[in-house]
Each structure stands twice: as structure tokens, then as C-alpha cells.
Phi, psi and omega in degrees: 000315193281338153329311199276347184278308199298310184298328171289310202268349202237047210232138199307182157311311191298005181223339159235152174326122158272152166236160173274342172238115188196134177041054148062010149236152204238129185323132147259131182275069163255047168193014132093032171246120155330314199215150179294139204250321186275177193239152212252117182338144167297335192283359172094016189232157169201125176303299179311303163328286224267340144320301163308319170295320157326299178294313173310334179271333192274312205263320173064055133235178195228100157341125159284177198286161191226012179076201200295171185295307205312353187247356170304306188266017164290275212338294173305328186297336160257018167248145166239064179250339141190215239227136151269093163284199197229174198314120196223166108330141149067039202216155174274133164253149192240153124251140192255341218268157207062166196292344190227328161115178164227160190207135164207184186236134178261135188263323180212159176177122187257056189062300210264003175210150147222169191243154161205170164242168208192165108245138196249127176237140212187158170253116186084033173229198185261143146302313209278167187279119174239108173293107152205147248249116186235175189275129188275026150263044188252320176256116194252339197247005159098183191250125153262136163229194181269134172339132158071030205210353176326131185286163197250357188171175167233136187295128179117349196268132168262109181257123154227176175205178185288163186181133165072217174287318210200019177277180174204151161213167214220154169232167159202120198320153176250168168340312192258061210323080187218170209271159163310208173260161176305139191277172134352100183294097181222186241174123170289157148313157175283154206028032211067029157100353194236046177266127175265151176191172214253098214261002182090007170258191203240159125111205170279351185298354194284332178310125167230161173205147192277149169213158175256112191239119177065016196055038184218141191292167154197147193296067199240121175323110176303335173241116196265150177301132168234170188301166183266165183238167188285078161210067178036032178226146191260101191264002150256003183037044168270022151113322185259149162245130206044038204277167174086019182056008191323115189270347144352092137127329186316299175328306188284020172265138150308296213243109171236111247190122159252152209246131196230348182186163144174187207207151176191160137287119170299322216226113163243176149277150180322095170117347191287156192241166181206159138317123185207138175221144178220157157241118189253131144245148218273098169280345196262211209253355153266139149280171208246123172273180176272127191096329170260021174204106274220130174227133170196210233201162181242032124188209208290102160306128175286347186285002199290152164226136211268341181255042195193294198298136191297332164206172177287015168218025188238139204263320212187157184220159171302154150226005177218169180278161194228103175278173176291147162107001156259169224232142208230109174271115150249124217225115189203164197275181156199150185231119172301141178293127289195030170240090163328164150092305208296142198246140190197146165219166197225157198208121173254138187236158159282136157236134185285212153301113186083013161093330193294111155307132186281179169227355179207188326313341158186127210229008188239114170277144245192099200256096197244124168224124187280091180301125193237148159299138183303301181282018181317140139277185181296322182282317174318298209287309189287329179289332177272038183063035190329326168303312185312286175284013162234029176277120159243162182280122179231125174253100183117238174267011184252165187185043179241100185324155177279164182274333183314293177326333192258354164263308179279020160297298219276317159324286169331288188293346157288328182295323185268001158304302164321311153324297177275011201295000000 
């Protein structure tokens, strides 16, 4: 008995009245059918109604009859107005399953459900148009839709794939369901963010660590070039350190030193010793004790004096302590080299403790000296600019001759005291 009801109730157009009302809605004719082709349940439902009725509102086409649901999608599979997809929007879903099968119209779906709208014709259930949400293998024979109009996805569905070294980028389907635009190519960094690795630059810019930029690896400086500062660091990576004298920075050093006066000869005679004094004063953050702070030369100076330099490469030394922000004197001989003629300059640096140079803001004497034949006379000495080569260079306030210079001056002029005697 209950066969013949389910069968009576399931029974296509070709065997019952279509109606224009069923499960509390009434056919719009937006498909150019007068009337709905199915026939409508005793429980006041039809699956089929409301699929077909679906496809006249949405599609403004009118199905021919395609029989019981289980049999919509052979029907679609040979017509070629359409297409059997996977879980779509705006698509009829078919089941084969049961005796007569089911069709319902999808509202939503995020590939692994669907959302649908449905009427059911069943004994002891409801009729009316109801929306809920099934696992989308429940339609097993697939979603029709109309030729050429195949979604391209299902919404909410996520695609990514690789891009560029070392990316990745994701689209993801829309309402209507074909996908968006593509996101952005990006990428973790390697290691965590800590491979270090070598970008050719100088200075602090050489720290580097790969990073994934744009989905593409690169070489990126942990630090961008700044002005330079007094900290033993090449802070513009241009190659040099603390070049330019930076006084920037000198305070946060133990050992630091700006050059404030000094005195020297430009002119010795072959073998004549001279005087030379500079002044630093100690800019960084230690005072400069006795014995720890050093003015000396970077190897064997020719200019050295072996019974007056404290070592051969030690020019001068502290003899009182120098705190920071008072200016620190070093005052020591030099002796010209046994070469008339020879032109030489010599460079004396401050060094802290353990030899270390200091480097800023300017810790370097610059000695430039012009070797005069030992037996030079006064008239010689004057056709060769004679005032010129009994010059010494004074920096800053000072302006008190070395003494070699100031005995061979006094020389000269004995000599030519003589002369007119």
C-alpha cells in the first residue's frame, strides 16, 4: 500500500494535472510557460515543481519534462544546452539515490556543502519551500547548469600555487562563481627570517639576512646607510671608518680624541732634529692615564730619535693623566734623514691600551717635511726662498718656532754677520 501512495505521489507531469500552486508558491511565468509542467503532491510538495520552477525564474527558460528527479541528469547529460559540473551556485543538484531520486536549486556552497532551496513530496513530511544545507556528495549524478555559463568554481573555494623563489598566492571564488583576482606574491622569509647571507657592501650595511620579498629571495641589509658617527663603525658603508672627522657619537667611546693645536718644522737640515708638539683633547668616556695613551707612528719612522723616542715607533707619551674634556700635550724631537733634498711626511696617530688606535674625531698628526743640505749657507738659503724653508707650521694659537729652526736661523744670520764683517 505504501508503495502505491509513494508512487502515486511522485508521479511525473505525464501522469498528473500540472499546477500553477504548490507548497505555498505560485508559478511566475518568466520562462514564457504559461503554467509549471509538474504536478504538485498530496503533502502539498514536489521536489520536481520546485526545481523546474526554479529554472523558469532564474534561467527565464521552461524545462521539457525530464521525468522523475533521478533521471534529470541523464536527461541533462544529452542535451546540449547543458553541462553536468560539481557543486555550483545558481545550479540544479541531482540525486539518483532512492527510488525516485531528488533535484533541488543551490543557493550556496563552499565545495564540501551545499546550501539549497527544495520541496519534498513524502508522506508526513511538509511541502513548503524550505532552505538546507547538505554534504554535496547527497547529489551524487552532479549540478546542471546551462551550457557555457559553467562556473569556473564554487564560492568560498580557495586556490593557491607557488610564485616567483620563494611565494605563494591564493584567489578565491565569489558569489557568482568565478574566481577573483589573484592575492599578492609573498613568502616567510628562510629561516626564519635569520640566513644570513652576502650583499657586497661595506661597512654596517654588510649585515645582511635573506628575506622573500615579492615572492622573490633577496639579499637585505639589516641596517641603511647614515651619516657617519665618531663609533669605530663605517655608518655610511662607503668603505672608510669614522672618515671626515665625525665628532657625533665620540662621547659614547672610552677612547676618543680631537687634534686642537700643534707645531712642527716644515724645513730640517740633513741630520738636524726639531721639535714637534700637538694637542688632543679627550673626548670620549675614560681618562687617559699614564702610560696608556700613546702618539706614535706605523712602523719604523724615519724621522725617529733613538736616544729621546720612548720606543721606535713611540713618538711620546702621557706624563699626567688627561680626563675627558681637557686637552692632553705631546711634545717630542725628530731628525732628519742624512738625504739632502728628500721630501717625506710622516704620520703620527694617538693609540689607547693594547696598541688600539684611536680613530676619532681626528687623533692624527700629519708631519710634511723638506730635507736642506747640512752646509746650506745663508745666501743659498735666501735664492731658494730662504724665509720659506726656515718655516715652521703652526695650528691653531700657536706660533712658537722649533728650536732646530730657530738655531739654524741664528746660524745663517752669523754667518752673514761675518761676511760683511
Amino acid at each position: 500500500m505504501k508503495k502505491l501512495l509513494a508512487l502515486a505521489i511522485l508521479l511525473t507531469a505525464s501522469y498528473a494535472p500540472a499546477v500553477n500552486y504548490c507548497g505555498g508558491v505560485t508559478h511566475q511565468n518568466t520562462c514564457g510557460r504559461a503554467y509549471n509542467i509538474y504536478p504538485c503532491c498530496p503533502n502539498g510538495g514536489n521536489c520536481t515543481w520546485w526545481a523546474w520552477e526554479s529554472v523558469c525564474r532564474n534561467w527565464n527558460a521552461g524545462l521539457v519534462n525530464w521525468g522523475n528527479a533521478n533521471t534529470w541528469a541523464g536527461h541533462a547529460n544529452v542535451d546540449p544546452n547543458y553541462d553536468l559540473v560539481g557543486p555550483t551556485v545558481g545550479s540544479i543538484a541531482t540525486s539518483t539515490l532512492g527510488n525516485y531520486g531528488h533535484v533541488a536549486w543551490v543557493i550556496a556552497t563552499d565545495g564540501a556543502t551545499v546550501t539549497v532551496t527544495e520541496q519534498n513530496c513524502c508522506v508526513g513530511c511538509g511541502g513548503s519551500v524550505r532552505t538546507i544545507r547538505y554534504n554535496s556528495s547527497k547529489f551524487n549524478s552532479g549540478y546542471v547548469v546551462r551550457h557555457g555559463t559553467q562556473c569556473q568554481c564554487s564560492p568560498g573555494q580557495v586556490q593557491t600555487e607557488a610564485c616567483g623563489d620563494c611565494g605563494r598566492r591564493s584567489r578565491t571564488c565569489g558569489a557568482s562563481c568565478s574566481w577573483g583576482g589573484w592575492s599578492g606574491c609573498a613568502g616567510a622569509d628562510p629561516e626564519n627570517g635569520n640566513q644570513v647571507c652576502s650583499n657586497g657592501k661595506h661597512g654596517v650595511c654588510a649585515d645582511a639576512r635573506r628575506r622573500c620579498e615579492g615572492g622573490n629571495l633577496t639579499c637585505r641589509s639589516l641596517v641603511e646607510p647614515s651619516p657617519e658617527r665618531c663609533d669605530t663603525r663605517d655608518n655610511d658603508c662607503d668603505g672608510e671608518t669614522d672618515e671626515g672627522n665625525p665628532e657625533v657619537g665620540a662621547n659614547e667611546l672610552d677612547y676618543a680624541a680631537k687634534r686642537v693645536d700643534s707645531s712642527y718644522p716644515r724645513t730640517l737640515a740633513a741630520g738636524e732634529r726639531g721639535t714637534v708638539w700637538v694637542e688632543f683633547r679627550n673626548m670620549g668616556k675614560k681618562t687617559w692615564e699614564r702610560g696608556d695613551v700613546w702618539l706614535s707612528t706605523q712602523g719604523m719612522s724615519a724621522l725617529s730619535v733613538a736616544d729621546s723616542w720612548p720606543a721606535w715607533n713611540i713618538a711620546a707619551g702621557l706624563s699626567v693623566p688627561v680626563a675627558p674634556g681637557e686637552v692632553a700635550r705631546f711634545a717630542f724631537e725628530v731628525q732628519a734623514p742624512e738625504t739632502p733634498g728628500a721630501q717625506l711626511e710622516e704620520k703620527f696617530k694617538l693609540r689607547s691600551p693594547g696598541e688600539t688606535p684611536i680613530t676619532c674625531p681626528d687623533s692624527e698628526l700629519k708631519v710634511p717635511l723638506l730635507v736642506l743640505n747640512a752646509n746650506v749657507d745663508a745666501g743659498q738659503a735666501s735664492a731658494d726662498g730662504g724665509a720659506k724653508h726656515m718655516a715652521l707650521e703652526s695650528r691653531g694659537c700657536s706660533t712658537a718656532p722649533g728650536l732646530g729652526g730657530l738655531l739654524l736661523v741664528l746660524a745663517a744670520l752669523r754667518r752673514r754677520s761675518s761676511r760683511h764683517a
